[in-house]
MISE-225592 format. One record per residue (C-alpha): x, y, z; residue number from 1; residue in three letters. Coordinates in nm, 4 decimals, decimal comma. Each point is the difference from the previous one (the first is absolute). Example, Ala and Ser with C-alpha at 12.3 -4.5 7.8 and 13.67 -1.06 7.14 Angstrom:
MISE-225592
- px_py_pz_vexlum_dopa
- 1,2300_-0,4500_0,7800_1_ala
- 0,1370_0,3440_-0,0660_2_ser
***
This chain:
MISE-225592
- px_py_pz_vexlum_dopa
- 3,3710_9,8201_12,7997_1_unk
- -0,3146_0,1297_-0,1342_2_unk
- -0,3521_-0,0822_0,2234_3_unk
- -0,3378_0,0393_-0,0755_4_unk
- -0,1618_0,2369_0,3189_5_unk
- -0,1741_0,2696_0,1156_6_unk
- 0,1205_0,3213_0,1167_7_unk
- -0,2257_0,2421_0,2193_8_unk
- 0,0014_0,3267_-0,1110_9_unk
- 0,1678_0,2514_0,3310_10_unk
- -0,0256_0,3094_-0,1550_11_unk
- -0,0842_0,1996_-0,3115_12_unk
- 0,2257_0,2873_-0,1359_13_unk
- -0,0841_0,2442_-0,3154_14_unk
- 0,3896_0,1346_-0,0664_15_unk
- -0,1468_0,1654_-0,3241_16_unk
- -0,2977_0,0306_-0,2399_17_unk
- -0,0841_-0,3533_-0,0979_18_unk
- 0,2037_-0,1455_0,1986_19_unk
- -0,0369_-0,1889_0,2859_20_unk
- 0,1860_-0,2235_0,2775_21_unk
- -0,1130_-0,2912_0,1575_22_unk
- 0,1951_-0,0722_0,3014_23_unk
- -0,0371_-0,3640_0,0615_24_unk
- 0,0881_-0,2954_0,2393_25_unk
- 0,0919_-0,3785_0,0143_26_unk
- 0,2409_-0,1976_0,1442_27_unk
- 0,0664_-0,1001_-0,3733_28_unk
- 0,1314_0,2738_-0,1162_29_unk
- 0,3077_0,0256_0,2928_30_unk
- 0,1693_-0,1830_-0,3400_31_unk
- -0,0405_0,2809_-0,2186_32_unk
- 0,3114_0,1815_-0,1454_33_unk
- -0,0093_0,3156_-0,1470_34_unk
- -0,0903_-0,0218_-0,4011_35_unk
- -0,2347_-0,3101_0,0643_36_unk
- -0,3907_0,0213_-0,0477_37_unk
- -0,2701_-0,0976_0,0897_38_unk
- -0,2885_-0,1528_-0,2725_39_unk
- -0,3509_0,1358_0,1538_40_unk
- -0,3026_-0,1323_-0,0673_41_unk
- -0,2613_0,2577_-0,1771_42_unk
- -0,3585_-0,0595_-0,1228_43_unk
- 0,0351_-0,1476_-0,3662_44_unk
- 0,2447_-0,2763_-0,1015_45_unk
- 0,3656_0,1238_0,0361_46_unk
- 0,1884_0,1328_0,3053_47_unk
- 0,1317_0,2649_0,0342_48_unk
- 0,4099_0,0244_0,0438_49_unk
- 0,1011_0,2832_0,3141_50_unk
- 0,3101_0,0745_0,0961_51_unk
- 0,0833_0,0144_0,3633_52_unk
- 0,0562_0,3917_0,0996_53_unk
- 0,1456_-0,0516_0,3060_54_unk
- 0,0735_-0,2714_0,2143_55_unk
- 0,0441_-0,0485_0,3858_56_unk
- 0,1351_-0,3966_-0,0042_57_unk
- 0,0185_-0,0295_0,3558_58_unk
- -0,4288_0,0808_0,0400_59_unk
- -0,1261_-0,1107_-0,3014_60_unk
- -0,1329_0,2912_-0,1368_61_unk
- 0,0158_0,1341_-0,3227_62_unk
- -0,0679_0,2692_-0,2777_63_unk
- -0,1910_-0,0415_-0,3354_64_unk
- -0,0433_0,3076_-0,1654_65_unk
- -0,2183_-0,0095_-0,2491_66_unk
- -0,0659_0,2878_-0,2951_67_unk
- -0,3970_-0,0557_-0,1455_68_unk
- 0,0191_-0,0543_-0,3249_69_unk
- -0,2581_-0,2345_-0,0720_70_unk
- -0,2745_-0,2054_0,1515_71_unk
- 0,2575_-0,2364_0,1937_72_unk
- 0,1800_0,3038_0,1785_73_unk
- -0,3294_0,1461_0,0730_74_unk
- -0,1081_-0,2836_0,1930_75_unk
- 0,3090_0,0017_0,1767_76_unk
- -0,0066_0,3517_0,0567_77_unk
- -0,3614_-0,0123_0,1611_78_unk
- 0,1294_-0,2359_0,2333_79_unk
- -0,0403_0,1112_0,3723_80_unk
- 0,2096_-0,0974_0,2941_81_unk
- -0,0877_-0,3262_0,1939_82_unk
- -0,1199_-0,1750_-0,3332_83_unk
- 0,2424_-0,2805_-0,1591_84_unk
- 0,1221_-0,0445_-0,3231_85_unk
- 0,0904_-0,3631_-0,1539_86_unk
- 0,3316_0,0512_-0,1170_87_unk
- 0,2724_-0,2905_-0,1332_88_unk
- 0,3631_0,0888_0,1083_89_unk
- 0,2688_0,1537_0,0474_90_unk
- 0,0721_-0,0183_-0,3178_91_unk
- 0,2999_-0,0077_-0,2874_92_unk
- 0,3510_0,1126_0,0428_93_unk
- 0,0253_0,3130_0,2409_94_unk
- 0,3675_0,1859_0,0340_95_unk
- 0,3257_-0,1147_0,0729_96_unk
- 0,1260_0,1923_0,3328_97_unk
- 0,2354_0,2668_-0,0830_98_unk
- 0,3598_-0,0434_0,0541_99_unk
- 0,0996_0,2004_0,2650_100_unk
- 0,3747_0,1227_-0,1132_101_unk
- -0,1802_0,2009_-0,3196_102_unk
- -0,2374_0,3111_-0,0329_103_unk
- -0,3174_-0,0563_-0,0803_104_unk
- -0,2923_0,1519_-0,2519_105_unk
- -0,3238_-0,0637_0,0402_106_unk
- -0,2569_0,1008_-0,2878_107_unk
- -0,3577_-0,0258_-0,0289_108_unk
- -0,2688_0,1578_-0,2738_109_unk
- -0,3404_0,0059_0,0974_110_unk
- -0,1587_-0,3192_0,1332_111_unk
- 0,3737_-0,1330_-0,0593_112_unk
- 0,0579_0,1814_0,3560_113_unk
- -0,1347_-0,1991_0,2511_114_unk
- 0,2493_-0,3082_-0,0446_115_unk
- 0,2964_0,2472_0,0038_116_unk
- -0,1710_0,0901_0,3446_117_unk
- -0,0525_-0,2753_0,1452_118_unk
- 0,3996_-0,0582_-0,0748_119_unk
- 0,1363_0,3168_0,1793_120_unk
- -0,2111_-0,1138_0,2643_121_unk
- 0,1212_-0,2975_0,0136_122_unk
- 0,3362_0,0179_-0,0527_123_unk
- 0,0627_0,4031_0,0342_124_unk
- 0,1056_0,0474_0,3487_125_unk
- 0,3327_-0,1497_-0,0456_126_unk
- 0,0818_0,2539_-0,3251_127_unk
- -0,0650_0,3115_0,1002_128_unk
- 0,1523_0,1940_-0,1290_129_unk
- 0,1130_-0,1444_-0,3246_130_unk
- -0,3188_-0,0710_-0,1024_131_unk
- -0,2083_0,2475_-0,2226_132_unk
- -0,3159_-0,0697_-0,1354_133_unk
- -0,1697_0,1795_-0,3584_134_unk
- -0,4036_-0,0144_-0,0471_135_unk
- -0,1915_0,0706_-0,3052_136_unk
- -0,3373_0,0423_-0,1290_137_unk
- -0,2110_0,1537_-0,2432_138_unk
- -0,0935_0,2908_0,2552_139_unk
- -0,0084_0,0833_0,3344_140_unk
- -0,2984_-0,1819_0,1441_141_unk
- 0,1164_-0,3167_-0,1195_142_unk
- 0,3729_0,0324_0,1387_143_unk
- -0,1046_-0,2140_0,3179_144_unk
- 0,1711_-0,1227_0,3278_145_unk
- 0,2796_0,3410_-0,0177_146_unk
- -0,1423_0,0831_0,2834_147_unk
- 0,0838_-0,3743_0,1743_148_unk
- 0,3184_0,0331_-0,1431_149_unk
- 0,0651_0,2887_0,2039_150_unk
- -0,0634_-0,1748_0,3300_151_unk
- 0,2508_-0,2319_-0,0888_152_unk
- 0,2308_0,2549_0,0031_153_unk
- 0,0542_0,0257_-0,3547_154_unk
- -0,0901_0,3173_-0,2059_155_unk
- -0,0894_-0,1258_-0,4146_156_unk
- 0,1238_0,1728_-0,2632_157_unk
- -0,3715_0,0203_-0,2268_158_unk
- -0,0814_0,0660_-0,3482_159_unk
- -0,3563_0,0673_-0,1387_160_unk
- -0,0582_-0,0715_-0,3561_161_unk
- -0,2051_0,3685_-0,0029_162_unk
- 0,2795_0,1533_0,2683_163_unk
- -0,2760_0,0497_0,2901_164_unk
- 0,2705_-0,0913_0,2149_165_unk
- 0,3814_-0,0786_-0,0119_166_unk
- 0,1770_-0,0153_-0,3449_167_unk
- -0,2174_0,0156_-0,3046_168_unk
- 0,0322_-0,2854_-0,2343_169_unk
- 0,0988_-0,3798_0,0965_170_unk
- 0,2092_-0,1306_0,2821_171_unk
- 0,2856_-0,1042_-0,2466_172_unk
- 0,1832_0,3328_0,0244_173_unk
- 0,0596_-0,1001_0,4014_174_unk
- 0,0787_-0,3162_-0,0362_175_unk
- 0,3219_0,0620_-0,2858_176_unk
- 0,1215_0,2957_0,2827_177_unk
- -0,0050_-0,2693_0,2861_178_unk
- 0,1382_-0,2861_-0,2535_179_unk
- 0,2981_0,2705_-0,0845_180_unk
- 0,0718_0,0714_0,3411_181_unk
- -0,0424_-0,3759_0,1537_182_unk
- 0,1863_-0,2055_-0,2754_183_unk
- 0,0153_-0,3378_0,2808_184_unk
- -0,3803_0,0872_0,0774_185_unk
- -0,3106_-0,2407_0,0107_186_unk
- -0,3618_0,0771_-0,1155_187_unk
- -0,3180_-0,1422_0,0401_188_unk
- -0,3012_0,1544_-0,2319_189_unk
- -0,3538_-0,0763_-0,0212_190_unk
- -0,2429_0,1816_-0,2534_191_unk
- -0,1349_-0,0188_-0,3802_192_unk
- 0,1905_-0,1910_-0,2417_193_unk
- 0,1401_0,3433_-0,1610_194_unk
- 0,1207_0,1055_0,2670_195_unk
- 0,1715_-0,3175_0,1313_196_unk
- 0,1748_-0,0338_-0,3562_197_unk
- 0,1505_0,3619_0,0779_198_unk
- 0,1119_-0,0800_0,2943_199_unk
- 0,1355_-0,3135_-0,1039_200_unk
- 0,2156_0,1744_-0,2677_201_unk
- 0,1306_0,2970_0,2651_202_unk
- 0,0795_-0,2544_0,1980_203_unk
- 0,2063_-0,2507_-0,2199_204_unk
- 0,3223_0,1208_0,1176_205_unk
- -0,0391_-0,0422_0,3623_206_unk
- 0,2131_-0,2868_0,1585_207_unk
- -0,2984_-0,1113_0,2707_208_unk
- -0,3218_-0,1444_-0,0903_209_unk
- -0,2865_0,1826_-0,1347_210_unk
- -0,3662_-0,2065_0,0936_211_unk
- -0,2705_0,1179_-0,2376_212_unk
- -0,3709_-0,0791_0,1166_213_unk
- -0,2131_-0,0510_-0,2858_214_unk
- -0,3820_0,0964_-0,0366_215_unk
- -0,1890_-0,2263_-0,1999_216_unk
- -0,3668_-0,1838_0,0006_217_unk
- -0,0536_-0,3050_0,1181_218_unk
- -0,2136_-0,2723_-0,0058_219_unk
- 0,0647_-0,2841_0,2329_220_unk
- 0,2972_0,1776_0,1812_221_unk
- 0,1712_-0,3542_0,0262_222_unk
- 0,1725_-0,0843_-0,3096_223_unk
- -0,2376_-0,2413_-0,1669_224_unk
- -0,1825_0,2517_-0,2786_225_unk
- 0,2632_0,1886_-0,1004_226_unk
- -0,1523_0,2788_-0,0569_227_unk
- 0,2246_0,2663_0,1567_228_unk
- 0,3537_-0,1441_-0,1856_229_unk
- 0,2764_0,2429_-0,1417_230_unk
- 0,2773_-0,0363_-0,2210_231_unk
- 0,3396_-0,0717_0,1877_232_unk
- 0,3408_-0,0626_-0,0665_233_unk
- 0,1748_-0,2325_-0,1507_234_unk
- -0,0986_0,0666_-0,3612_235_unk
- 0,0371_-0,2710_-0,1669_236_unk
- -0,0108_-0,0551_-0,4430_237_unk
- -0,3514_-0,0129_0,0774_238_unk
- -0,0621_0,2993_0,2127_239_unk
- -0,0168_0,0535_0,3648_240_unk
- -0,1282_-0,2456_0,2740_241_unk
- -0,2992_0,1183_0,1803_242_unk
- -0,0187_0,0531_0,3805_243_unk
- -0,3407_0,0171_0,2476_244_unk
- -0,0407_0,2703_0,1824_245_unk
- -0,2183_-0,1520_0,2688_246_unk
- 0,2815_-0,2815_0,0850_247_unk
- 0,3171_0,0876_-0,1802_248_unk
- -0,0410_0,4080_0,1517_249_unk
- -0,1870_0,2499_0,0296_250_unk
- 0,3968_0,0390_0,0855_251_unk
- 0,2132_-0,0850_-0,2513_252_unk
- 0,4109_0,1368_-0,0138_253_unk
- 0,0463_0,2468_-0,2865_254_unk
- 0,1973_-0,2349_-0,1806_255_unk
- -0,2599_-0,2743_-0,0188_256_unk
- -0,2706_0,2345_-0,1875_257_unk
- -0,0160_0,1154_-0,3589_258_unk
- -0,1771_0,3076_-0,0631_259_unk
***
């Protein structure tokens, strides 16, 4: 159930050039599941929609890492710990645990990665070690949270658009080698459109579920503008239906999405 709140801001993080972490707490957010978000508050009109990067249930605390890309994320980046931010949430559809009896893949491409983290932390202890985990960006200072991967135990398999680190090219290559290798396996992805399509398609043969978390803009973050809807199955004589990201996802199963 989503709330209207504050959070106080416990700590700030900078994993990477424009980037930053805000580690946050209220009793609120001991609801939040991995793939939910939180809609902050920013100076102008619209909120701003943040994934939760980690999540410790029990406390209250969690992640929102942020990368600056305009005035909003600025803000938020400026922010310094023991302010509050007005934030309405937890938000939209988050994961669907992991069935236990399959292997699991994790995938996440740039700010895609902190919902895939915030899943092997949740849920990660009881896989090792059947569950990998692949991490893309465009280079090497953007390919964030490897490093809190590794303390999990778990060592990524990375690919930088520009090869600064790890394969060079996309993350698709990894994914079709662990998709050939674990026909009953289960995947959960989070990153750009493009790359969520690709994985969708490497995927389609797998017999467990693959969760895709979409990235999209949003305006309320609660269903009622509908400005963050994509096309879904079924497709009908007169196209496909249309599904909101902020209440129908950001998770959606692979075959619920049209790409």
């Amino acid at each position: 159930m989503a709330h209207a709140f504050k959070v106080r801001i416990e700590e700030v993080r900078v994993p990477a050039p424009d980037h930053v972490e805000l580690i946050v707490q209220s009793p609120e957010l001991a609801e939040a599941l991995p793939g939910q978000f939180c809609h902050v508050l920013t100076p102008g009109m619209l909120r701003r929609p943040i994934s939760f990067s980690r999540l410790e249930r029990s406390g209250g605390r969690a992640g929102l890492l942020v990368q600056v890309v305009g005035s909003g994320t600025r803000w938020m980046a400026e922010r310094q710990a023991g302010e509050c931010l007005d934030v309405l949430g937890p938000l939209g559809r988050g994961f669907e645990a992991p069935a236990a009896d399959r292997p699991w893949l994790l995938v996440g491409g740039g700010v895609g990665i902190p919902p895939v983290f915030a899943a092997a932390e949740t849920w990660g202890g009881a896989f090792a070690p059947s569950l990998h985990v692949v991490l893309g960006a465009r280079f090497k200072d953007y390919l964030i949270m490897a490093e809190d991967f590794r303390t999990l135990g778990i060592e990524p398999v990375l690919a930088t658009d520009d090869g600064s680190v790890g394969h060079r090219g996309t993350v698709i290559p990894a994914v079709e080698d662990w998709v050939a290798q674990h026909p009953d396996g289960q995947v959960m992805a989070c990153g750009p459109t493009p790359m969520l399509a690709a994985v969708s398609r490497a995927a389609a043969s797998l017999t467990g579920a693959v969760q895709l978390a979409l990235e999209q803009r949003m305006g309320c973050g609660i269903g009622a503008c509908l400005a963050c809807v994509v096309p879904a199955e079924p497709i009908g004589a007169e196209g496909p239906r249309y599904r909101r990201v902020c209440t129908d996802g950001p998770v959606f199963r692979r075959e619920e999405l049209v790409f």
